[in-house]
C-alpha positions, 0 to 999 in steps of 0.5 A, a space after each residue: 500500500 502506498 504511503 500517499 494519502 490519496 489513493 491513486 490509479 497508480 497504487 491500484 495497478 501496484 496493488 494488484 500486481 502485488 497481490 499477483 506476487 511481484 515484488 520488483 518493476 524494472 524501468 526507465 524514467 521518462 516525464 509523461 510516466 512520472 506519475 507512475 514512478 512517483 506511486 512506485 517509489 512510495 508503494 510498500 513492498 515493490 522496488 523500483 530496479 534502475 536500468 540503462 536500457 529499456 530492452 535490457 529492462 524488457 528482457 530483465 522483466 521477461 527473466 523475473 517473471 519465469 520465476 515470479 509467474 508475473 514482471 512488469 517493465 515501465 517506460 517512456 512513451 514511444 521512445 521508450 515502449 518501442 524499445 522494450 517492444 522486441 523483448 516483450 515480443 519474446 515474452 508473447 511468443 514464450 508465454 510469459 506475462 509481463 505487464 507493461 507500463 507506459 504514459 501518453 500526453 495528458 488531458 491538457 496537452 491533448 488539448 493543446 494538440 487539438 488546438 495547435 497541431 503542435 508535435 509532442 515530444 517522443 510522438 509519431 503524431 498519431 497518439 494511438 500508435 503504441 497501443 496499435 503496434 502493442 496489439 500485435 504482442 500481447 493480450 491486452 493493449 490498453 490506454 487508460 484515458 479515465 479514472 472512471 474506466 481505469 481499474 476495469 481495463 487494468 483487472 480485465 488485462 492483469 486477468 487475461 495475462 495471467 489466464 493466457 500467460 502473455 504480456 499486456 500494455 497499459 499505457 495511460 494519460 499522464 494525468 491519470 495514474 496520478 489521479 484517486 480512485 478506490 482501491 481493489 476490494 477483492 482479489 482477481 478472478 482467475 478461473 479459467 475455461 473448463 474442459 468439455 467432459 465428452 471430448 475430454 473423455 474422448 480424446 484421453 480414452 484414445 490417448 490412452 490406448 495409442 500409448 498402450 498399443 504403443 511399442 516405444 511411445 515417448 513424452 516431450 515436455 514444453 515450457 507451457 507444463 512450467 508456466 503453468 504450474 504443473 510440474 507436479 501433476 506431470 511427475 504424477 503422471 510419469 510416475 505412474 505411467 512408467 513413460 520416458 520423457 524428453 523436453 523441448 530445449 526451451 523446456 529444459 529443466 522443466 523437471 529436476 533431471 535428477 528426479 529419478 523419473 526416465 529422462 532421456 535428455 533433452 530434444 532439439 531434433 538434429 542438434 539433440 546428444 545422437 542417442 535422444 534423438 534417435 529414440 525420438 525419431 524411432 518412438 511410433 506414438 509422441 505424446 506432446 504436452 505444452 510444447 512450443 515447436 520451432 523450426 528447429 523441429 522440422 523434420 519432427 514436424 514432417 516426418 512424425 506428425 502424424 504419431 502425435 499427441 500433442 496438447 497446449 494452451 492453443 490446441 488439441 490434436 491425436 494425429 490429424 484429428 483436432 479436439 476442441 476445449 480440451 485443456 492440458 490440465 485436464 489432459 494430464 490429470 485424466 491420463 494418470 487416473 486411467 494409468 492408476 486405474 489400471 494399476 500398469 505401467 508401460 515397459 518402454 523400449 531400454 532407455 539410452 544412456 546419455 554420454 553427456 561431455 565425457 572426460 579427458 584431461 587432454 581438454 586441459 592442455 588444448 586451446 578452447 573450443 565449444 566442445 572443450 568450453 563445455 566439457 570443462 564446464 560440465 566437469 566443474 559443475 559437477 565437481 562442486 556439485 552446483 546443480 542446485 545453486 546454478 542458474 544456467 542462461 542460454 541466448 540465441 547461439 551455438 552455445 545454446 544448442 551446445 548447452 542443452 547436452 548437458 543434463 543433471 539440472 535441477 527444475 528450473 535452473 536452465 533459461 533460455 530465448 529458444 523460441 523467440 531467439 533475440 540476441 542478447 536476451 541472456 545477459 539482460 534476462 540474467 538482472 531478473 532471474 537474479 532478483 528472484 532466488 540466490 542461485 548465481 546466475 551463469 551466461 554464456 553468451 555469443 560475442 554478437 549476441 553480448 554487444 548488443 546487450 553490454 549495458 546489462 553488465 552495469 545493472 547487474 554490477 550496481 545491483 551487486 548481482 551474483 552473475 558471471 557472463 562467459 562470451 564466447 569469443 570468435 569475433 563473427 555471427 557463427 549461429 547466422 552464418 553456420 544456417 547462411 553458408 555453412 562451408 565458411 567454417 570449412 579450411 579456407 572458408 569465408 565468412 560473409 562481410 555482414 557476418 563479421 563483428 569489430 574487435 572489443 577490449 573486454 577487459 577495459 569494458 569490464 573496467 567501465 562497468 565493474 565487474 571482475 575479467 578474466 580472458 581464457 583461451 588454454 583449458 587449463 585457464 579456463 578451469 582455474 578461472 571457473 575455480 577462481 570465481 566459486 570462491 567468490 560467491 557474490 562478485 560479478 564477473 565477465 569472462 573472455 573465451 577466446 575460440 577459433 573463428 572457424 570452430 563449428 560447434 558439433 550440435 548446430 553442425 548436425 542441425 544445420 546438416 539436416 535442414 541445409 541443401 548442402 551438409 558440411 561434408 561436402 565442403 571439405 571435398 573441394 
């Protein structure tokens, strides 16, 4: 509750954004917003988090909410909100709801306008611009005109974000979120669409069979089992199933890996360790629960749709045939009651042994790769048995498609932007996911990806969060390039102009912002350097990792190989 006398249509947004959990708004300032602030700064038990950068505080807002269920980003009008825009595009296609908060012209000035024509500071010239590009991205895109109308369009948008977990915009008239209105007398109503019972019965009866006729069925779980609280449920089912499961590579860690449940590592179609990927590709009935599915999963999508059994928050299909009002909830729940019903459990084909990194000390004496860099990696975290006290945060890189060969994590502890895939999220997103739980927060990022997003290294050294980002540094956009013209990772290959990225002094950028550097390029260097920042717990860090330019990651060498015309062999025959 604000300490404000008046009561304002700004303390009832906060009001009920606390009441939906969240306990930080990330921002930049801006005068129509100042209102705003102005409540933020004297509400009771929300900060304010101070960014740079009103993409790093979209992406800070989008790495809360994982963990929150709920973030909320406020910025200026126009320059501000169609900054933040591409991050909160990211949070509408991974459906995670952030609120964000915005202020127009006020009444007065709207006036002005009328009468002049004058051309307002950060406008386009047409006042509902935000809003008509917002629609696009979020749920909900309202402008808050009124007191009168205010706190129903703020309780109609927070319930449709938390009902379709996605974002909203709620940009007001300057003047009105610092206008009295009465506060929330309840809380929201958050109860959602009910299944049909009959295609309900009929879409878990026939599931049900197909998996029991099955000779190897398998399970691949999706982002939306976690935002949509239903872990629980999904181990109830494995655990009574007997089913082997897989998760997408944004779901990853959707599940404590370590759960004694049959994990058979993590799916990204080609990209995937070779022994997940081949019990996919051979499982003759898929069950799919809450999934996202990228191009990154083409040749699922073309050569096994028909095998699938796929429930989300959008749809409801068994093969061919779509199910109406059939909710994954009910899906999961349903499914667990005919296997305990039946009191069997499925006998799925043997499982495979995941090889994930294994040791050599000969990784120690040899300059780094991406293959070495996480083979050293997986080592430490192992060896000081970090699972449970990592955050591991992925962008759009070959790091990314490297990483999800990992296993051991606990539930919740990898994040990444594998849907959306804007470089730079991570480092940005790292600021958020740091302000909601102790675990330090661990980036690997790509060089292209790290200098679009560098500011996010000052938040995260003013707020003293306890990350360290790892860039991988070979001076080009390999991700891009590897699905451009893969043969330039080839002897003698070249990469492309636009594909070629300036040269950094790191070491003086970390200088700038404050945190501690290391520069590693010999194995050896890199684990003492990995020791080094374990024994300062607290400290940011931001590690140079010096790797060839033409390394080709293994994982986006076999995704790459089997979407493009011409695999990498064939560059080497010429």
């Amino acid at each position: 509750m604000s300490n404000n006398k008046v009561f304002t249509v700004a303390d009832y947004l906060l009001t009920r954004l606390q009441q939906l959990g969240l306990d930080k708004v990330f921002q930049v300032p801006g005068d129509y917003v100042s209102h705003f602030m102005e409540a933020l700064e004297a509400f009771d038990g929300i900060d304010a988090v101070g960014d740079v950068n009103e993409l790093g505080a979209g992406y800070a807002a989008d790495g809360y909410a994982r963990y929150k269920g709920i973030g909320a980003v406020s910025v200026q009008y126009g320059v501000g909100t169609l900054s933040v825009i591409n991050a909160t595009a990211g949070s509408y296609v991974e459906r995670n709801p952030v609120v964000v908060i915005s202020a127009s012209p006020s009444q007065s000035d709207r006036e002005i306008i009328a009468n002049t024509g004058a051309l307002f500071h950060h406008s386009t010239g047409d006042l509902l611009a935000d809003q008509k590009v917002f629609t696009a991205v979020t749920v909900a895109s309202e402008v808050l005109d009124s007191v009168m109308t205010a706190p129903a369009k703020i309780d109609e948008a927070l319930r449709l974000a938390m009902l379709h977990k996605r974002p909203i915009y709620l940009e007001a008239w300057s003047n009105v979120w610092g206008e009295p209105c009465v506060a929330p007398l309840d809380q929201l109503d958050l109860r959602g669409p009910t299944s049909n019972q009959d295609q309900l019965a009929h879409f878990v009866d026939n599931t049900y069979l197909k998996l029991q006729q099955a000779k190897q069925p398998v399970m691949i779980l999706g982002i939306e089992i976690a935002r949509l609280g239903l872990q629980a449920d999904v181990m109830d089912l494995l655990s009574a199933s007997g089913l082997p499961y897989t998760t997408t590579s944004l779901a990853k860690s959707v599940l404590d890996e370590e759960a004694g449940l049959p994990f058979i590592g993590t799916y990204a179609d080609a990209a995937s360790l070779e022994e997940t990927n081949r019990y996919v590709s051979d499982s003759d009935v898929i069950l799919s629960l809450g999934a996202i599915f990228t191009d990154d999963y083409l040749n699922l999508l073309t050569k096994q749709y028909n095998q699938m059994i796929s429930v989300d928050m959008a749809s409801s299909r068994i093969g061919n045939i779509a199910y109406h009002d059939v909710f994954l909830k009910d899906v999961i729940r349903g499914l667990t009651a005919c296997f305990k019903k039946a009191q069997g459990m499925l006998t799925p084909q043997d499982l495979p042994t995941l090889d994930s990194y294994p040791w050599d000390d000969k990784v120690l004496n040899e300059p780094l790769s991406y293959e070495h860099f996480f083979t050293i990696l997986n080592k430490h975290i192992h060896n000081h048995a970090l699972h449970p006290k990592l955050n591991l945060i992925l962008g759009e890189s070959s790091s990314l498609y490297m990483a999800i060969r990992m296993n051991g994590f606990v539930q919740d502890s990898f994040i990444c932007d594998a849907a959306w895939g804007s470089l730079g999220h991570e480092t940005g997103c790292a600021t958020g996911v740091s302000m909601v739980n102790d675990r330090r927060a661990m980036v690997v990022a790509g060089d292209g990806g790290f200098m679009m997003m560098c500011q996010a290294l000052s938040t995260i050294a003013r707020n003293k969060l306890n990350s360290v980002v790892f860039v991988m540094s070979n001076q080009v956009y390999a991700i891009e390039q590897s699905f451009v013209d893969i043969c330039a990772f080839a002897p003698n290959g070249k990469f492309a102009p636009f594909d070629e990225l300036a040269s950094w002094n790191y070491e003086g950028l970390a200088t700038a912002y404050g945190v501690g550097f290391f520069k590693v390029e010999l194995g050896k260097a890199l684990m003492d350097c990995l020791n080094e920042i374990h024994t300062h717990q607290g400290k940011a860090y931001l590690v140079e990792v010096i790797i060839p330019k033409q390394d080709l990651a293994p994982a986006v060498k076999n995704l790459a190989d089997s979407i493009n015309e011409k695999p990498y062999a064939d560059c080497l025959c010429h």
